[in-house]
N, C-alpha and C positions, 0 to 999 in steps of 0.2 A: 265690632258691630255685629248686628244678627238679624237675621229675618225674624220675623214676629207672624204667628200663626192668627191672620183674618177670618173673625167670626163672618157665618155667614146667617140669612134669613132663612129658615125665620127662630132661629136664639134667641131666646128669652134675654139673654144677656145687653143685646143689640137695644134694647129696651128701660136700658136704665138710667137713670140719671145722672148726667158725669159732675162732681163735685171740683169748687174752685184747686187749682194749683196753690198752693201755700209756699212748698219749698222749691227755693230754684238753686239747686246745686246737681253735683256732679251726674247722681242719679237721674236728674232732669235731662241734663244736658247728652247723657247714655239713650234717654228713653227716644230723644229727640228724633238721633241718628241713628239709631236701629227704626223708628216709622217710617226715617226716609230711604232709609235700604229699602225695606219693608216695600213702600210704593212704588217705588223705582222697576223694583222688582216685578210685580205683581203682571203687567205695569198699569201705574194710574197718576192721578194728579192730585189727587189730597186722598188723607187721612187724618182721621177722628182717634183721638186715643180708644175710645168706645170701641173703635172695630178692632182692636188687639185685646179689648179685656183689660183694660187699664182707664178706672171712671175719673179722668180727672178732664178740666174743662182744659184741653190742649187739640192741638191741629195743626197737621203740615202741607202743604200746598206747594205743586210749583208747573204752573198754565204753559211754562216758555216755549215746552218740546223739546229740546235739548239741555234740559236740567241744567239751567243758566241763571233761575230766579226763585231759588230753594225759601217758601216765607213760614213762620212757625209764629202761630196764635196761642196764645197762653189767657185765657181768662177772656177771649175776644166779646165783644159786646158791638152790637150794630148802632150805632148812634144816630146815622142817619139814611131813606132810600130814596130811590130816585127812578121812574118807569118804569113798566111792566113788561116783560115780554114771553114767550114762549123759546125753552130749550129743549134738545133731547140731551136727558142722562144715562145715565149710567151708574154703577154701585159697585167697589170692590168686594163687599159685603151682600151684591144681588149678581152673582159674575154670568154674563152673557144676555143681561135683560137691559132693555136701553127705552125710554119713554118718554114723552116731552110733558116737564113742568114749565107751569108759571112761576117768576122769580122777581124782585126787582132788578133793572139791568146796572144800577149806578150803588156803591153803599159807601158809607163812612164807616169802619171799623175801628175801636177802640179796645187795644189788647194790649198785652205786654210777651217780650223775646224770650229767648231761651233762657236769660238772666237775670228775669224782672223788669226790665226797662220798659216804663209805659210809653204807647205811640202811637199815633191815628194814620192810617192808611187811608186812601179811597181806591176802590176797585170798581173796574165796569167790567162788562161783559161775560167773559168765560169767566174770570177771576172773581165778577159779584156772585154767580151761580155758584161757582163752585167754594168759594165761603160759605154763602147760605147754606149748602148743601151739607159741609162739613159742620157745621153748626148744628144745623136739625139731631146727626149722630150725638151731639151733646147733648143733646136733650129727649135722648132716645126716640126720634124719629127718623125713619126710612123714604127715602123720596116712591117709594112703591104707597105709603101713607098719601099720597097725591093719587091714586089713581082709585077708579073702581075698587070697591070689595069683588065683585068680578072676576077684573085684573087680577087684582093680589093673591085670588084664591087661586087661581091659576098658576102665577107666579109660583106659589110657594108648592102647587103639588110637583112642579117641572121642577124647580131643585133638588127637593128631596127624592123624587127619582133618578136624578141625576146621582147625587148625591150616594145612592143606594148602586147603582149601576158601579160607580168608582170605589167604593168598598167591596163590592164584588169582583170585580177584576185584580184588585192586591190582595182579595182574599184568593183566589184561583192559582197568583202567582205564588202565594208562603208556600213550601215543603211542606207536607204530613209530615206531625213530629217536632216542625220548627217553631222558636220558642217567638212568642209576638210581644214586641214591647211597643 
């Protein structure tokens, strides 16, 4: 397995359309297990193929807290929701920004596993959100897309200083002379 390098906002890339999964073989089942490293890692609770730069309609998820309920959406599709409510989020793809969306709290999902196998879940609560949430990345939107232009302008200059700030500091650390790959 491998860690997988998370685009962050504001990427152009973050922004694209993720297209259906077709093949479910070994490569699938590789890409799967390097996203869940990947979030584990980071650490978060789902990931969007989109946020490593792989546009296919896939996503991993697991709410339990003790990584005890690992679930992988391939092609997911919401078939049915159910009440509204207000969350705060979060983005592994927004890192350190947190804001409360509206979501439905209950959904019917219709996806298929690591292998193709179709199946309907129902999710409430963290698990409806953070579906939804993971889904919008399929379809190239950002839960910062909920909030003020404002907000997001905001948002995005605080990363990219950030951003600039942390290449500055590994640039202070290289030796003169040393070679940067």
């Amino acid at each position: 397995m491998a860690l997988l390098e998370i685009l962050e906002f504001p990427d152009p890339r973050l922004r694209t359309r993720a297209e259906p999964v077709t093949r479910f073989d070994a490569e699938l089942v590789r890409l799967v297990d390097d996203m869940f490293e990947t979030m584990y890692a980071a650490p978060g609770i789902g990931l969007a193929a989109s946020q490593v730069n792989v546009h296919q309609r896939l996503l991993v998820m697991d709410v339990s807290g003790d990584r005890s309920d690992p679930m992988v959406f391939a092609n997911p599709e919401i078939i049915a929701r159910d009440g509204i409510g207000l969350m705060e989020e979060g983005c592994l793809s927004v890192p350190g920004i947190f804001d409360e969306v509206e979501r439905a709290q209950r959904v019917t999902v219709r996806a298929q596993d690591r292998h193709g196998i179709t199946f309907e879940r129902e999710l409430t609560e963290l698990a409806a959100v953070c579906l939804q949430h993971e889904m919008d990345h399929l379809d190239g939107k950002l839960f910062v897309d909920y909030l003020s232009s404002l907000k997001r302008d905001r948002i995005r200059r605080k990363l990219e200083k950030d951003r600039r700030a942390r290449t500055e500091r590994h640039d202070a650390k290289v030796p003169v002379g040393a070679a940067r790959v």
